[in-house]
mmCIF file of the N, C-alpha and C atoms, coordinates in Angstrom:
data_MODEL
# 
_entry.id   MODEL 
# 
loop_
_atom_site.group_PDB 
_atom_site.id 
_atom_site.type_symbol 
_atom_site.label_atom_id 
_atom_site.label_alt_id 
_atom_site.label_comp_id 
_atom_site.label_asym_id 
_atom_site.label_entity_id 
_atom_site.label_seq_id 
_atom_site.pdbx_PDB_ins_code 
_atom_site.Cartn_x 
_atom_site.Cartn_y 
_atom_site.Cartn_z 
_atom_site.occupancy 
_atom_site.B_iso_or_equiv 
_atom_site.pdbx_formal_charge 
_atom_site.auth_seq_id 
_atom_site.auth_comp_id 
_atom_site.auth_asym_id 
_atom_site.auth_atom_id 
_atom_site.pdbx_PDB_model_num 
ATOM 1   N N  . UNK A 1 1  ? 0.833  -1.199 0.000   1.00 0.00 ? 1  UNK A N  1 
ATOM 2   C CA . UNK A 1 1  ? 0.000  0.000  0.000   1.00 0.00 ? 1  UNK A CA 1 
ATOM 3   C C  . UNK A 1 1  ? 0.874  1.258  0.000   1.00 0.00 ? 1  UNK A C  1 
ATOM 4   N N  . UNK A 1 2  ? 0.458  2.512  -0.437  1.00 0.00 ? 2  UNK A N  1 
ATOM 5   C CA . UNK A 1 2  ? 1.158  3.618  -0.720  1.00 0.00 ? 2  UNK A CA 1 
ATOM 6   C C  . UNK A 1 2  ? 0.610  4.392  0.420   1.00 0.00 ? 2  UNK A C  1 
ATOM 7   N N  . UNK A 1 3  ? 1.413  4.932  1.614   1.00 0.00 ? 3  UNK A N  1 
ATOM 8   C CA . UNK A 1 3  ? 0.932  5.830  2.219   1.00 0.00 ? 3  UNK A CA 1 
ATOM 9   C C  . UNK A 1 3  ? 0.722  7.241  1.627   1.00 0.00 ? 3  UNK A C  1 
ATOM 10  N N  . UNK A 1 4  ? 0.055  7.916  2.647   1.00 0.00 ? 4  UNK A N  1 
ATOM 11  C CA . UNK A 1 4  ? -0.711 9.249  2.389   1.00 0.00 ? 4  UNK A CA 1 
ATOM 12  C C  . UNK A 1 4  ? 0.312  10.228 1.837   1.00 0.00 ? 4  UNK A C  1 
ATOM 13  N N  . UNK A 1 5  ? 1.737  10.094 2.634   1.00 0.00 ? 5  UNK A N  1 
ATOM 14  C CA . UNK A 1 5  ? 2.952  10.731 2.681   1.00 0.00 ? 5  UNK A CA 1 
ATOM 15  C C  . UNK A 1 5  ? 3.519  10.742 0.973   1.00 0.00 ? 5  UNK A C  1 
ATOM 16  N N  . UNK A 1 6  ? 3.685  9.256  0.901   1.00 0.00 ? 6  UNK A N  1 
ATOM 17  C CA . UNK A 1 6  ? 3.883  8.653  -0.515  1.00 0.00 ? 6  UNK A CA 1 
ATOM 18  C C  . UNK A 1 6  ? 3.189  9.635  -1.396  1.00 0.00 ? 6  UNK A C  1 
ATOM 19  N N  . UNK A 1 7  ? 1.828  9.098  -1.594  1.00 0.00 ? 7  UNK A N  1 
ATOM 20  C CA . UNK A 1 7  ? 0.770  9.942  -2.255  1.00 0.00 ? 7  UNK A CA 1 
ATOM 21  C C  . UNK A 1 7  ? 0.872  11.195 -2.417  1.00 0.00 ? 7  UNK A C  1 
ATOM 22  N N  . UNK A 1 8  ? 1.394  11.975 -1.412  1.00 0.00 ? 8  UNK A N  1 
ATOM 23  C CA . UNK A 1 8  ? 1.280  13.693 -1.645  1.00 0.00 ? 8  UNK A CA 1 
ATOM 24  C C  . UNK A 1 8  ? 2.745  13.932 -2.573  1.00 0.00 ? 8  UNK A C  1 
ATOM 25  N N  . UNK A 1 9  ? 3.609  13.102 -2.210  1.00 0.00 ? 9  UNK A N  1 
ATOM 26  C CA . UNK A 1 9  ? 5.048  13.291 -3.217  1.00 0.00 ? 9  UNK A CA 1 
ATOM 27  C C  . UNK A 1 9  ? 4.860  13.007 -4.282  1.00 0.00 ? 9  UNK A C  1 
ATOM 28  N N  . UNK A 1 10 ? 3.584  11.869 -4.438  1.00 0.00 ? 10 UNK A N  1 
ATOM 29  C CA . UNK A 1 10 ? 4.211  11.448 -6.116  1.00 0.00 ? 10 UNK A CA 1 
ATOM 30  C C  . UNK A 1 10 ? 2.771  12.739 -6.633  1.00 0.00 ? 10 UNK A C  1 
ATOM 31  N N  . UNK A 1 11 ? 2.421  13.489 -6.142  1.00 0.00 ? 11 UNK A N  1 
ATOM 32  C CA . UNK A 1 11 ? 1.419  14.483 -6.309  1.00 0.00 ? 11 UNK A CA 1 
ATOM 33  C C  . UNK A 1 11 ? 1.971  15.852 -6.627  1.00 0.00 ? 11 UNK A C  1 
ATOM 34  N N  . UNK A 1 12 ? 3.093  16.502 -5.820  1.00 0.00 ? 12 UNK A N  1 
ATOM 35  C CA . UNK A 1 12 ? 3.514  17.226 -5.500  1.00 0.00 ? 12 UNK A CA 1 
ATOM 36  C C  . UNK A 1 12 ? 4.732  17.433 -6.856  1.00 0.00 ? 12 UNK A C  1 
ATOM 37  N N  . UNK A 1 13 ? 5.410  16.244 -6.806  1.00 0.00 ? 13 UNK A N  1 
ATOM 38  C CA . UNK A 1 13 ? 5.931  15.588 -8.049  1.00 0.00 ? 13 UNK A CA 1 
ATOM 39  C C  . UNK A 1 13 ? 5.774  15.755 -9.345  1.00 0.00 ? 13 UNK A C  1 
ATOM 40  N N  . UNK A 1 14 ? 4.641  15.627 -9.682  1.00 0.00 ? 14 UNK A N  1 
ATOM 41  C CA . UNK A 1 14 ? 3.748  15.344 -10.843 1.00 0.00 ? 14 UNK A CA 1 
ATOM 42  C C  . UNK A 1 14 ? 3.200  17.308 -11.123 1.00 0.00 ? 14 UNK A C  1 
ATOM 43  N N  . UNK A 1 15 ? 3.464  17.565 -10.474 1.00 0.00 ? 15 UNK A N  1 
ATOM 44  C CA . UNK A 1 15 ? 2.430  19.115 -10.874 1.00 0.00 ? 15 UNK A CA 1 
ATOM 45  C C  . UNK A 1 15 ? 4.251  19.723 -10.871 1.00 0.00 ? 15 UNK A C  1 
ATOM 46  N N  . UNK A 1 16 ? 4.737  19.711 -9.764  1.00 0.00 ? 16 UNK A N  1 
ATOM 47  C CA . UNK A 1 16 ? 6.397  20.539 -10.588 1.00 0.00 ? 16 UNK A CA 1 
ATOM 48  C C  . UNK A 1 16 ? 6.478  20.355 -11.972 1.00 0.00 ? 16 UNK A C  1 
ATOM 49  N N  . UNK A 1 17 ? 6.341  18.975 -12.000 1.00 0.00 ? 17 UNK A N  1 
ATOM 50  C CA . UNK A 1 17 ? 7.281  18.711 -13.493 1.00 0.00 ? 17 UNK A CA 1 
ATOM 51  C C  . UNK A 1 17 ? 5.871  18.884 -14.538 1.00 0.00 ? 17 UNK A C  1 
ATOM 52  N N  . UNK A 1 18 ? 4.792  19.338 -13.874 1.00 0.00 ? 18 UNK A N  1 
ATOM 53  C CA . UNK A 1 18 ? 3.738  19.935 -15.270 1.00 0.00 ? 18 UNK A CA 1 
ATOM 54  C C  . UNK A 1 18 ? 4.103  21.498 -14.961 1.00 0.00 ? 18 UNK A C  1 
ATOM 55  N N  . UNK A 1 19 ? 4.448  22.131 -14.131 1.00 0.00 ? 19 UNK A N  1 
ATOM 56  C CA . UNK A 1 19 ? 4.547  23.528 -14.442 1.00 0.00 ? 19 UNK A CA 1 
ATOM 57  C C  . UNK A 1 19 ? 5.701  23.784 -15.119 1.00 0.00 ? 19 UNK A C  1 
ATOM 58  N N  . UNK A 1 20 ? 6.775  22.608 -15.109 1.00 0.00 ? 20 UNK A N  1 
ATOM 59  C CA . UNK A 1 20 ? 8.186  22.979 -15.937 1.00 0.00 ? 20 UNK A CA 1 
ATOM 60  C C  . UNK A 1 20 ? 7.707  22.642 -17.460 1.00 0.00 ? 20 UNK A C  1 
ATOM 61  N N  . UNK A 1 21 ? 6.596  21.877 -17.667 1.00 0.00 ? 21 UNK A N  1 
ATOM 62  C CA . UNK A 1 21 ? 6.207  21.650 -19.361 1.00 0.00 ? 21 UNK A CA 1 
ATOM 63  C C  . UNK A 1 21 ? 5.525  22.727 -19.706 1.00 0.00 ? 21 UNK A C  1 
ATOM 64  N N  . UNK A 1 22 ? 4.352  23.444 -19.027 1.00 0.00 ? 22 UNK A N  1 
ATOM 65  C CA . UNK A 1 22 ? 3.783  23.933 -19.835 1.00 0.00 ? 22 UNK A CA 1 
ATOM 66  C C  . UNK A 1 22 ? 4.524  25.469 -20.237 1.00 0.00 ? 22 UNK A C  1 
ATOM 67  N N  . UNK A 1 23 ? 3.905  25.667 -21.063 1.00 0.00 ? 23 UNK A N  1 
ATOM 68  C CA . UNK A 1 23 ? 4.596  26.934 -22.277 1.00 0.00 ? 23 UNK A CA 1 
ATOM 69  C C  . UNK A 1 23 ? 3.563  27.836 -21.587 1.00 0.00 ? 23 UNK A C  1 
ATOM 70  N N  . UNK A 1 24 ? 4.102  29.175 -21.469 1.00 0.00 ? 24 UNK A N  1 
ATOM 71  C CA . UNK A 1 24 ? 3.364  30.735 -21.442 1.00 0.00 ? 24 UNK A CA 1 
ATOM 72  C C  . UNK A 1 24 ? 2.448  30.573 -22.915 1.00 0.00 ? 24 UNK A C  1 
ATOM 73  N N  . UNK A 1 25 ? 1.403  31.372 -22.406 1.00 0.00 ? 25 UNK A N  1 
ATOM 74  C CA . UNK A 1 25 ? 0.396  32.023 -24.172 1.00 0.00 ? 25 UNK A CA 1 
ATOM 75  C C  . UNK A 1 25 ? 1.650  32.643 -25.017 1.00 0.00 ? 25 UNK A C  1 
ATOM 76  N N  . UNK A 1 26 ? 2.103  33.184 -24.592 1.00 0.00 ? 26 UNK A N  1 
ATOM 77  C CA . UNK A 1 26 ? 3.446  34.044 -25.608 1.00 0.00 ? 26 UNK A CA 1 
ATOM 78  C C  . UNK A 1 26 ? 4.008  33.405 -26.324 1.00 0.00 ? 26 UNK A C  1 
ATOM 79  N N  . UNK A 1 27 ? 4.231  32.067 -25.754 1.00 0.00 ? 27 UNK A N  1 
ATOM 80  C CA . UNK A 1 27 ? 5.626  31.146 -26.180 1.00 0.00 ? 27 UNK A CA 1 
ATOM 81  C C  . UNK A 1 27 ? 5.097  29.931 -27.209 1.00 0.00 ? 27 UNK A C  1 
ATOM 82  N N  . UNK A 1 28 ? 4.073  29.954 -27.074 1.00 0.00 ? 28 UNK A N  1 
ATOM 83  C CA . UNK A 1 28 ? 3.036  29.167 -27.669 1.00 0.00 ? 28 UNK A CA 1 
ATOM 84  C C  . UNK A 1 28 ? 2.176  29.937 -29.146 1.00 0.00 ? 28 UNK A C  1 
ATOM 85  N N  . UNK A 1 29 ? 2.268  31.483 -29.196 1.00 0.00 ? 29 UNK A N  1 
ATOM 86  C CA . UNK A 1 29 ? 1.785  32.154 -30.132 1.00 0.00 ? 29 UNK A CA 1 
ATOM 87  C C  . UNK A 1 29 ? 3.184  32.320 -31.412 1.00 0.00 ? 29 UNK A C  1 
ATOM 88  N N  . UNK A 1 30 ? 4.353  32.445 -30.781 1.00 0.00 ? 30 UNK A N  1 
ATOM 89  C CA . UNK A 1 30 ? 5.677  32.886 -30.824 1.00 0.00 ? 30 UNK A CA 1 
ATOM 90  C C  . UNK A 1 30 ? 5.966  31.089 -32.211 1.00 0.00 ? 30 UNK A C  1 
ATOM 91  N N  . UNK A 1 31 ? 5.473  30.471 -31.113 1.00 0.00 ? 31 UNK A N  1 
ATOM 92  C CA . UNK A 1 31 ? 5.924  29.097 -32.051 1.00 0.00 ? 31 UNK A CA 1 
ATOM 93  C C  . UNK A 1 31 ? 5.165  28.787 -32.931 1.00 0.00 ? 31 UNK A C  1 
ATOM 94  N N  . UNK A 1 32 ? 3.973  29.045 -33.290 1.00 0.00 ? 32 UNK A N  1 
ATOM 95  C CA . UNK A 1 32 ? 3.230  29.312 -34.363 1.00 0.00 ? 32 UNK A CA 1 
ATOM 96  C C  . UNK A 1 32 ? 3.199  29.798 -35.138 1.00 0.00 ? 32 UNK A C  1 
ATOM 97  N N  . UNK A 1 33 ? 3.953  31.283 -34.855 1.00 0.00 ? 33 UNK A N  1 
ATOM 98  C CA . UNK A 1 33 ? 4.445  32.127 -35.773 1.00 0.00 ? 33 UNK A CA 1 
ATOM 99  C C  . UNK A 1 33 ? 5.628  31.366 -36.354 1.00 0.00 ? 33 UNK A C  1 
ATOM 100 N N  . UNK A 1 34 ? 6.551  30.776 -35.832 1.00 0.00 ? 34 UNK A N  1 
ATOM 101 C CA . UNK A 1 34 ? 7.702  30.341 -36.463 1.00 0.00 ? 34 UNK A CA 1 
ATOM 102 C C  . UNK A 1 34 ? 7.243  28.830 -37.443 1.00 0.00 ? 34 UNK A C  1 
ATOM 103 N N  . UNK A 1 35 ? 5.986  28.344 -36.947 1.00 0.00 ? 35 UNK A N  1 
ATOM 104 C CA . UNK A 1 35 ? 5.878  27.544 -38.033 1.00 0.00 ? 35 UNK A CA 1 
ATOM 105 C C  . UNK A 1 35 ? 5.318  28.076 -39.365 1.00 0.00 ? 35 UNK A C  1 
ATOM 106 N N  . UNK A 1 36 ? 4.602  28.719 -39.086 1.00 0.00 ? 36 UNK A N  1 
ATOM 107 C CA . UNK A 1 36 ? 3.701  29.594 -40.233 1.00 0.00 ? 36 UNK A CA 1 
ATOM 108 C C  . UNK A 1 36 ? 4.723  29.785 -40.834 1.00 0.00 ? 36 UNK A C  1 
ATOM 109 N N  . UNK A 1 37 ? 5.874  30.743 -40.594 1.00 0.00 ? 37 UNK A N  1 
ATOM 110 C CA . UNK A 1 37 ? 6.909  31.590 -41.648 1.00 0.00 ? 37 UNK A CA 1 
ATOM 111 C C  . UNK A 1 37 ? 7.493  30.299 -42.363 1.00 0.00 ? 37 UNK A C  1 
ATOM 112 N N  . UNK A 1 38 ? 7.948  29.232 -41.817 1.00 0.00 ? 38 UNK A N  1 
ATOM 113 C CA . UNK A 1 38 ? 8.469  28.136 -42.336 1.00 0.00 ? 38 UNK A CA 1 
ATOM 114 C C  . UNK A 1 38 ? 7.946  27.863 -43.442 1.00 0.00 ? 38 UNK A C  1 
ATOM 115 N N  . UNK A 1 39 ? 6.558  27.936 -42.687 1.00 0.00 ? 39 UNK A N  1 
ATOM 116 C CA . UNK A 1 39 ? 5.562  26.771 -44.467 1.00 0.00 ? 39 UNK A CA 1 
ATOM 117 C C  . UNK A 1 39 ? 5.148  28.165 -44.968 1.00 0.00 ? 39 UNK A C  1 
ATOM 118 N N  . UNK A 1 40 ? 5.224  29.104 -44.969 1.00 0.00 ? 40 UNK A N  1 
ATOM 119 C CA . UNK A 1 40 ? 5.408  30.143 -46.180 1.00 0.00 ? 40 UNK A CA 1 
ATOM 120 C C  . UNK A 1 40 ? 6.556  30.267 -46.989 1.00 0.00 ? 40 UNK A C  1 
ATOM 121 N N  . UNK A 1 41 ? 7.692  30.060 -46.222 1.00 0.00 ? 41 UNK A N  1 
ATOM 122 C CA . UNK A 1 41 ? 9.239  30.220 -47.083 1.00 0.00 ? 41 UNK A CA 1 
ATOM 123 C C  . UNK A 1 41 ? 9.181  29.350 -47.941 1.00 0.00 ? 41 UNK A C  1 
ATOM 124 N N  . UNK A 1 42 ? 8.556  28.102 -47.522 1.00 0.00 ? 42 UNK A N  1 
ATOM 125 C CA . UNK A 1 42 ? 8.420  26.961 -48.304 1.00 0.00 ? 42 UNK A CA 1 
ATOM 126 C C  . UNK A 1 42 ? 7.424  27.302 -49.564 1.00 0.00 ? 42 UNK A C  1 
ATOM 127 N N  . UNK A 1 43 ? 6.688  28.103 -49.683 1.00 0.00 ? 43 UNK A N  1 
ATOM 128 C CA . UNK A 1 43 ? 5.944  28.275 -50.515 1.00 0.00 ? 43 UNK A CA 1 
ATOM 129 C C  . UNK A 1 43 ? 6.736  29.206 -51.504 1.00 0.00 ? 43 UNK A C  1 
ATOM 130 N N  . UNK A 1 44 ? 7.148  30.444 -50.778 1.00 0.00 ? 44 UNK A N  1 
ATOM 131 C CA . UNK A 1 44 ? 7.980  30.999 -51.598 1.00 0.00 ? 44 UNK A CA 1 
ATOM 132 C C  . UNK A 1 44 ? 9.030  30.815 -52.569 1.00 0.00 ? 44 UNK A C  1 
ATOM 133 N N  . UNK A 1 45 ? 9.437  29.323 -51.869 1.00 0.00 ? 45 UNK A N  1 
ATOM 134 C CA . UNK A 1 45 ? 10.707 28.674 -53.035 1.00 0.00 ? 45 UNK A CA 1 
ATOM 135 C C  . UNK A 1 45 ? 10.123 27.956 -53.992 1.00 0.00 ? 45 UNK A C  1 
ATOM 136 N N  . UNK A 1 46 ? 8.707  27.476 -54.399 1.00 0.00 ? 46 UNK A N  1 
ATOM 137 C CA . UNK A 1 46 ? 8.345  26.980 -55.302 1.00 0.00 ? 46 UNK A CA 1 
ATOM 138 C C  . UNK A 1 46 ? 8.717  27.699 -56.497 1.00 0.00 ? 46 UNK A C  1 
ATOM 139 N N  . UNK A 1 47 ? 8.591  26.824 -57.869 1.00 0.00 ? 47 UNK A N  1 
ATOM 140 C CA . UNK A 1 47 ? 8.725  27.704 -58.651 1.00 0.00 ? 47 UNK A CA 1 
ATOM 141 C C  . UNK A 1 47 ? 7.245  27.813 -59.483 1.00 0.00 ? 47 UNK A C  1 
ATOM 142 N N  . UNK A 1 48 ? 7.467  28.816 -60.220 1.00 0.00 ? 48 UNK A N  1 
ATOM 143 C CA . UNK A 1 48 ? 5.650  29.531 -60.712 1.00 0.00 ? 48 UNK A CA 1 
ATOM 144 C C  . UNK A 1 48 ? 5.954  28.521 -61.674 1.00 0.00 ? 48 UNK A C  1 
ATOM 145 N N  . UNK A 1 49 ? 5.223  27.886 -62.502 1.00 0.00 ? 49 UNK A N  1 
ATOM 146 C CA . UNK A 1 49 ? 5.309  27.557 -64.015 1.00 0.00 ? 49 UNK A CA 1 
ATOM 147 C C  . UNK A 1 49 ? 3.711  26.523 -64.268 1.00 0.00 ? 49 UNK A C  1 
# 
């Protein structure tokens, strides 16, 4: 059995290492932008014909 003690660490645990994943709104708008420009450059190198 997992005590209560146990339980609150692997709890306590688990939410650090989700506040170290998640991304700010900024950082998350920021990387969207950098995909967008990508698959536009990509468009830009096509050739017309």
């Amino acid at each position: 059995m997992i005590t209560k003690k146990e339980k609150l660490q692997i709890f306590v645990d688990t939410v650090s290492r989700l506040k170290k994943t998640t991304t700010s709104e900024e950082d998350r708008l920021n990387e969207r932008d950098l995909i967008i420009e990508k698959k536009a450059e990509k468009f830009r190198r096509l050739p017309l014909d």
